[in-house]
Structures are given as structure tokens and as C-alpha cells.
N, C-alpha and C positions, 0 to 999 in steps of 0.2 A: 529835800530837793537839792540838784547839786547845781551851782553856779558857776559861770566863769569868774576868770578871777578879776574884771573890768566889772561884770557887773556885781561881784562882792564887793569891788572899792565904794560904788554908787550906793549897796545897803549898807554899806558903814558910818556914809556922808549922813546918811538918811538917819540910820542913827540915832547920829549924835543932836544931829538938829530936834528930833521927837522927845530927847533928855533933855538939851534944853526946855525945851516948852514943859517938861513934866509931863503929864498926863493930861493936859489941854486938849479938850474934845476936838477943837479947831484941827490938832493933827492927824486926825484918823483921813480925812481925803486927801491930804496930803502921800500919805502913807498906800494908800489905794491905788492912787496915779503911779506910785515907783514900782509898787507890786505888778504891774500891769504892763510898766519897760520893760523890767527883767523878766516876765515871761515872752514874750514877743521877738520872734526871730528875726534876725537882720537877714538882708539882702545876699549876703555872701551866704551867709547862712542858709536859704534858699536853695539858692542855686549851687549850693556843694551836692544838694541831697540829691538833685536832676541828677535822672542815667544821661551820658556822657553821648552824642549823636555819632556812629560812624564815621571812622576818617574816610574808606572807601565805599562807594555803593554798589552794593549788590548786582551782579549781572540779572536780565529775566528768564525766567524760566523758559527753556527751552521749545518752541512751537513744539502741537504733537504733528506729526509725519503722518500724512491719510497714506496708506497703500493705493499705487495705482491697477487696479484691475482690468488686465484686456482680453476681450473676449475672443478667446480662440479657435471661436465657433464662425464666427463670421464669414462670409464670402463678399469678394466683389466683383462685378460683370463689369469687362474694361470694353468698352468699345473702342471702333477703329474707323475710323473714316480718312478721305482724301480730298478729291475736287466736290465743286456743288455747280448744279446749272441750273437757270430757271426755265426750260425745254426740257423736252422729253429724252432721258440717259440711251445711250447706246453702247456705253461703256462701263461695267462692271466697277470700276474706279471713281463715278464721275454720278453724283444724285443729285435728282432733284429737290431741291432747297424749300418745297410742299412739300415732299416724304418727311424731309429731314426736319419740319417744324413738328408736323405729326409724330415722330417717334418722341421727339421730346415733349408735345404733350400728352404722347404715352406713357412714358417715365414719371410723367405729375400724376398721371391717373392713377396710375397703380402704387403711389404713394412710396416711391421706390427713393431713396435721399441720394444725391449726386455729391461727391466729394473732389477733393481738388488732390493732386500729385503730393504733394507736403503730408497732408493727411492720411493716405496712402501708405504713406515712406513711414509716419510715425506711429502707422499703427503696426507694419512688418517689423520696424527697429525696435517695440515696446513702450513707444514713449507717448502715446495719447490711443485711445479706444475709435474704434468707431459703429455707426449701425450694424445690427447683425446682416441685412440684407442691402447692397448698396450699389451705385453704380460710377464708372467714372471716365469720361468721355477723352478721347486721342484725336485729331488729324494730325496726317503725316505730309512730308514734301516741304509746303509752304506756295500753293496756287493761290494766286491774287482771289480767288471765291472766298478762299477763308475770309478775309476781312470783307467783302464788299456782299455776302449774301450769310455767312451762318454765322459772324457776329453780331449781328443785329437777332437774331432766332434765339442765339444764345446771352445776351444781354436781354433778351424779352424776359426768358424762363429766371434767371439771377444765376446758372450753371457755371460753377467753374470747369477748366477745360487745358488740356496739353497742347500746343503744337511741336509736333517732332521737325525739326529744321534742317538737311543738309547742306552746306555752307557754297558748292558752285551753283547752287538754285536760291539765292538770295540778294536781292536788290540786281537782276543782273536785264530789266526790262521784259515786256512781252508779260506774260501771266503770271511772275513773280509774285511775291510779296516784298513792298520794299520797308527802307529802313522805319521808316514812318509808322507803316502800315502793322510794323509787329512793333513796335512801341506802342501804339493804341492799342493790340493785342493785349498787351502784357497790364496796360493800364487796367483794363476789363475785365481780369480776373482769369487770362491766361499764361499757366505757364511757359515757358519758352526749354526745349528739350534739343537733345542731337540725335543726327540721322544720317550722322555719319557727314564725309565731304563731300564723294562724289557721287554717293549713291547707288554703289557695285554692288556685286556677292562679293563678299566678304570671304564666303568659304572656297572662292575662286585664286588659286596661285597664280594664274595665266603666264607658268614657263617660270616661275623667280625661284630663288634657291630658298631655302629656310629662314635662311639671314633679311635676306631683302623683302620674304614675304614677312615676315615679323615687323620690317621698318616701314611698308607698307599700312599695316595694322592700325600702326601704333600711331600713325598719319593720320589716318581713318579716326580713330578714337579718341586722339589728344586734343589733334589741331580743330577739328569742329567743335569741340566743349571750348577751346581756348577761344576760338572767334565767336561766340556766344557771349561770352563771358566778358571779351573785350567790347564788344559792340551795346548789349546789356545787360551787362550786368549793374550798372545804374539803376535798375529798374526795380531790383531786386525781384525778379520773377523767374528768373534762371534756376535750371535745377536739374543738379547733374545726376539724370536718367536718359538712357539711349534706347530706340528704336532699331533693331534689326534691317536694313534695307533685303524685301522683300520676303524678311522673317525668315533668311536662312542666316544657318553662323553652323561654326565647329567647336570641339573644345577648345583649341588655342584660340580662338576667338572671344571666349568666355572667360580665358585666365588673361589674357590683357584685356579685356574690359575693369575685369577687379583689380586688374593693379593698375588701370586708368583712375579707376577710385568714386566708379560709378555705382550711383546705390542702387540703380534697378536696369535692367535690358526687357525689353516688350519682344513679344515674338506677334504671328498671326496664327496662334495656334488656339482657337475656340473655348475658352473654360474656364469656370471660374475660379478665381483666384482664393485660394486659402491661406491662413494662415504660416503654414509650414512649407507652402511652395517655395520654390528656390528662386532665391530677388532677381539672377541672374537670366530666367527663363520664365518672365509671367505670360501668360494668356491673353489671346485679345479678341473680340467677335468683327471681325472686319465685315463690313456692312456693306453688300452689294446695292448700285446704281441699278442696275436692271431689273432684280427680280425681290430686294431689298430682304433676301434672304440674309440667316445670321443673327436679323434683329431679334424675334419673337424668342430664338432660345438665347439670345444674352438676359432676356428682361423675366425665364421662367426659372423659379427658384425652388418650383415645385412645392406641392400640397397645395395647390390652387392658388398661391398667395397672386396672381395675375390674370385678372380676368375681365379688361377692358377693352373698349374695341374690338379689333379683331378675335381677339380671342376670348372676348366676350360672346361674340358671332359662332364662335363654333365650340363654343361649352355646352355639354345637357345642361338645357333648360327643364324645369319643374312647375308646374300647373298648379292653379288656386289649389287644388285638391291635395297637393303633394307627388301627384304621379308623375313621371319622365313622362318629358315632352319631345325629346329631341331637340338638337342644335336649331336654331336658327336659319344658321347657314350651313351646310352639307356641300361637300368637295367629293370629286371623284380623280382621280385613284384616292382611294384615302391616305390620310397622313402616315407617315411610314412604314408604305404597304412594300412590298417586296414584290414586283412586275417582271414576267418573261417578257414583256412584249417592250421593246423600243420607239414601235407608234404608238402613244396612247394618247387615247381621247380624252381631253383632260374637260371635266364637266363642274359646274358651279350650277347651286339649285338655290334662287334667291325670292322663293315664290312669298316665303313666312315674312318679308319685308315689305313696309307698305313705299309708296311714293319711289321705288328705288327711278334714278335719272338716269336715262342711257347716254345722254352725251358725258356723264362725268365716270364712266367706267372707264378702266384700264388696265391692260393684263399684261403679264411680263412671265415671261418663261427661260431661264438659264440656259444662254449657250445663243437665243434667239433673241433676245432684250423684250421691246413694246410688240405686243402680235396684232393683227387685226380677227378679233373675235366676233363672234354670233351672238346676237343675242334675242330673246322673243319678249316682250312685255308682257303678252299674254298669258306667257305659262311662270315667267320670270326665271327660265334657263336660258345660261350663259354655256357655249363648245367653243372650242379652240382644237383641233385637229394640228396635232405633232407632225411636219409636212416630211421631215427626215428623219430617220434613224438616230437615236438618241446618242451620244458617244461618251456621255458620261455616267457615272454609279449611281451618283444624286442629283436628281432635278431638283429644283426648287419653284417654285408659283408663287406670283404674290399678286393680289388682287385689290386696287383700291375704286371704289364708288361712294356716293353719296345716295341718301335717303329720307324720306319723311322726316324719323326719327336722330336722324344726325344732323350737329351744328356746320361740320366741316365735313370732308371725305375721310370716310374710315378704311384700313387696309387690314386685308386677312392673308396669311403667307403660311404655308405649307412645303413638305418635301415628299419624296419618294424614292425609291430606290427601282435599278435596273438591274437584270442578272442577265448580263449579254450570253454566255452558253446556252441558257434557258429559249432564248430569242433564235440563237444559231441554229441549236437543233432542231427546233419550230418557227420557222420562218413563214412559211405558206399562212401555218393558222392563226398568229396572233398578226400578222400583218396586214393592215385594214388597204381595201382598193388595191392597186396595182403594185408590186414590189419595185423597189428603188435598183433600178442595173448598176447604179454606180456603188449603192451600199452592197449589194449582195458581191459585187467582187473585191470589197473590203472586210467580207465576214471574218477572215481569221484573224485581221487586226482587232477587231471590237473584242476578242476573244482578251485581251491586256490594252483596255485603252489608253493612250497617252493622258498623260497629267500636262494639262496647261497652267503655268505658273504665271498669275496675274502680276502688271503691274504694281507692285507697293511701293 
């Protein structure tokens, strides 16, 4: 065994003391104890043989990274709304705030998810997913109803929701919205959007040269995001997306929007929104007051995924046995028929309904708003007689009543189409009763009817 040389000195000490003594037994535990020092490590000794602990620590391992997947399958149905009254609409712009509870708890029935503008934006920019099938609600202007009748409808359902603002229609008295009134907005789970200042065409020069319509423009599309912004953007509900006033625009319209630096423009042009639409030109289903057409195909996503209410009412039904039973409810003309005739007898057959209530029926027909219809309890058919000549391609009907089997009033809405030539050339035979003197000496106009451009 090999020793250091401190503890060789101590077996030399040791020794010499075990020669003194001779071989006296006495020494042997003597001798045992020092054999037992000199094996035994010190303290430094120890802790020389310890690994030495990092001067620096180790960073951590770096998170893994989930891939985000967005589904580029998805669609959204953007709806469009404007005023609300609690009377009966006489204006295509302007519904009532009973319909408008109704669609939205249509939208719950049909288990359709409502999304908010952000959400939207982050699913067309890549940066969060949303449901494949989805819907997300707009009013435009800023009419004092928004706050005083479809936020309360919309704080009922939990919906988030846009209002599109143009800036000389704010806080300025009479049926505004004032500054208050879209701060509680915005509290509620509304965004706040622009719609421009004064609320023109935009695709209108009225007489300016290039230059000045551009400064014009740029007026339009700067200065309302900037009074937005200055007014609340506190609120953090601001969010710079524009509304088209009255959904028209041009292409220079569309290249100073993007270099306004807005991430989406809404038009009023019906369809849903996918993935690869262009942010600059999305779709919107503008929802009529009168005949509350628009709704039924924002909410059909096709392959039946919608089949409550209303159009629960006019789905084949299917019997204990399995055989077709036929709808419910049956409409005349039917839905998307194609009519030479301009009068037509518009018929609802509500016999297969038990309890239906006639004082809670109400019929609306485009171009004519609430009609005063017929109705028999007996046979439970509903007519309505077209009293003039139709001037437009597409009618739409929208029918709401109550029944036995309903909590509330349910609506069913339909369209049809006219083929005025069809009408012209046969006038005598498809025309019901007496001919109109004053339509028949407008027959070559109905031949290109005028397009009336609604309020937006």
C-alpha cells in the first residue's frame, strides 16, 4: 500500500513507540487505531474526487412547435343588416326586431357557430382556424335601433357582431347612434368598422378630375378609420375593415383601400365566403325588412345541414314506415320555378299544421312589403293575388305564423323567378281578371327591367 508522506511520518511515530514496548500485547490496539487513520480519507480528499458543478447552466430545451392547420375548406355566411323597428317594415332596409330575434334563434337551431370580425381576419391571414361551416353578422350606417332593440337580441344569443360606421352619421342627433351608445356597443362584443364618411358611391367622380377624385377617396377611406380610431379606439374594438356604401366601388377604389391598409372591404353581393376569396371583395347576404329574403340561403350550406323552422316546414317529410310523405308546408309557385306570368297567384297550403293562429300570420312579398292575405281555417289555405304586374326577375315571399306545435312564430321564405318576354308575348292568357292599361303600355319596358339600387 502506498502512503502519503504525512501519513508515513505518523507510521514511523507509531513505530517506534510498538519497539519501545517490545512486543507487549498492550500494543496491538494501539496499532489498529493508526492503521485505521491512515486508511481514511480526509475531507479535501473527498471533495477533490467530486465532478466539479458547471460554471454556466445549460439553456432548456427548446419547446416543440405544434403546426398550425387551417382548414381551407371552410365557408362563412356573412350577413348584412341596417335599421330595426318593432312595427311592421315597409322598407327593405328597416326589420323587424321579432324576425330579427327569430333568425338568430335560427342560427342556434341549426347549430351554425357565429364568429366575430378578428376571427375572421385570422382565419383569411393564416393565423387561427375556424368551423368549417360558420356564420358572422354586420349592421351598417349606425341607426340608434342598433343599440336600443338588436343589442339586447344580440347580448340575449352571446353573438359577436360588426357595426359598419360612416363618420357624418355619428352622434349628430335624431336616430344616430351616439358616442355612448357605440361604446356600449363595442363593450358587448361589438366591433366597430368604417363605412366610409359621407356615405356616397364611391365609384361616383361627380365632375373631378383624377387627382381630386383620388383626394376625395382617400378622404373616404383614411379620415373615417382615423375618427374611429380617435374616438375608440380605447375600447379596443376597432378594426380596420370597410363596408362599401351601397356595395358599389371600382378598381381604384380597391387599390386605395389596400394602401389605406385595410384588411377586409364587404360588398352586398350574396355568397359565401371562402377561403381563397379576395379580403378586398368579400360577400354579404343583406337581409330584407320586408320579405326577409336572403336569410334562408345565407344559413343553407347544402347537404341538408339546415333543416329547422322554416325550412324544416318545407323539407320531405318521411312516415313511421319510411315512405315520403311530403312537406309539411307546400308553396305555390314553387321555389325556383321559372313563371311567364307576372300575376301570379302566390298559394301557401297549411292544412298538415295543427292549431295554426290566423291573427299571427303575415305575408310579405318584394317590391309590395306586408300584403293583406286570405285565409280559410277550414281548408288551412293561405292566397295572396299579385294586384300588378311584377317588375322584377326575382320575387321573393316570406311567411311567418305561429302554431300548435311552435314556442314562437316560425317563418318560411321562398323565391321565384319571372321571364317578362314569356309574359309579353302572352299576356291575355297568363293574366288573371282584367289586364292592367297602365302595365300593358309599359310592356316593352318590362322587356329590361330597371334595377333599383336599395339603400345600404
Amino acid at each position: 500500500m502506498t502512503f502519503p508522506m504525512r501519513h508515513l511520518t505518523v507510521l514511523s511515530a507509531g513505530l517506534g513507540v510498538a519497539l519501545l514496548l517490545g512486543s507487549c500485547e498492550k500494543a496491538a490496539p494501539y496499532l489498529d487505531k493508526v492503521k485505521k487513520a491512515l486508511d481514511r480519507e480526509t475531507e479535501e480528499e473527498i471533495a477533490a474526487r467530486q465532478p466539479k458543478p458547471p460554471t454556466e447552466i445549460p439553456p432548456p430545451p427548446a419547446p416543440v412547435k405544434m403546426e398550425l392547420v387551417i382548414n381551407k375548406e371552410a365557408r362563412v355566411s356573412v350577413l348584412g343588416y341596417h335599421d330595426f323597428t318593432e312595427g311592421a317594415s315597409s322598407n327593405d332596409m328597416i326589420l323587424n326586431v321579432a324576425d330579427f330575434r327569430s333568425q338568430m334563434q335560427a342560427i342556434r337551431d341549426a347549430k351554425l357557430p357565429v364568429i366575430s370580425m378578428r376571427q375572421f381576419l385570422d382565419w383569411k391571414q393564416g393565423k387561427a382556424d375556424i368551423p368549417a361551416q360558420c356564420v358572422m353578422i354586420t349592421i351598417d350606417d349606425g341607426w340608434k335601433a342598433t343599440h336600443t332593440l338588436a343589442l339586447g337580441v344580440l347580448k340575449e344569443f352571446g353573438y359577436p357582431f360588426t357595426v359598419f360606421l360612416y363618420k357624418n352619421y355619428i352622434h349628430i342627433g335624431g336616430r344616430s347612434l351616439t358616442h355612448d351608445e357605440i361604446r356600449e356597443i363595442a363593450a358587448s362584443g361589438g366591433t366597430i368598422s368604417s363605412h366610409s364618411v359621407s356615405h356616397k358611391n364611391l365609384s361616383s367622380r361627380g365632375g373631378r378630375s383624377p387627382a381630386a377624385y383620388d383626394a376625395w377617396l382617400r378622404e373616404e377611406l383614411v379620415e373615417s378609420m382615423r375618427f374611429l380610431e380617435e374616438n375608440y379606439g380605447d375600447t379596443g374594438a376597432v378594426v380596420k375593415t370597410f363596408a362599401f356604401p351601397f356595395g358599389i366601388y371600382n378598381d381604384r377604389v380597391l387599390e386605395l383601400a389596400r394602401e389605406a391598409g385595410y384588411e377586409a372591404c364587404f360588398t352586398v353581393n350574396g355568397k359565401k365566403t371562402t377561403w381563397e376569396i379576395e379580403d378586398m371583395e368579400i360577400g354579404r347576404y343583406v337581409v330584407h325588412g320586408t320579405t326577409l329574403a336572403n336569410f334562408d340561403p345565407a344559413l343553407d350550406f347544402g347537404g341538408g345541414a339546415v333543416t329547422t323552422g322554416g325550412r324544416r316546414l318545407l323539407a320531405e317529410q318521411t312516415s313511421a314506415d319510411g315512405a315520403a310523405a311530403g312537406p309539411l308546408v307546400t308553396v305555390k309557385p314553387d321555389a325556383n320555378t321559372v313563371l311567364g306570368n307576372r300575376l301570379p297567384l302566390i298559394e301557401v297550403d297549411l292544412s298538415k299544421l295543427q292549431g295554426v293562429d290566423p291573427a299571427s300570420i303575415i305575408l310579405r312579398v318584394s317590391g309590395f312589403g306586408r300584403v293583406a292575405h286570405t285565409y280559410d281555417p277550414a281548408s288551412g289555405r293561405l292566397a295572396y293575388q299579385i294586384p300588378q304586374r311584377l317588375r322584377v326577375e326575382t320575387c321573393a315571399v316570406q311567411l311567418s305564423f305561429r302554431h300548435a306545435g311552435s314556442k314562437q312564430n316560425e317563418s318560411i321564405g321562398w323565391t321565384f323567378r319571372i321571364d317578362p318576354l314569356a309574359d309579353y308575348l302572352s299576356s291575355e292568357a297568363t293574366a288573371p281578371g282584367k289586364s292592367d292599361p297602365v302595365a300593358e303600355k309599359e310592356e316593352s319596358a318590362a322587356l329590361s327591367p330597371p334595377t333599383a339600387t336599395p339603400s345600404l
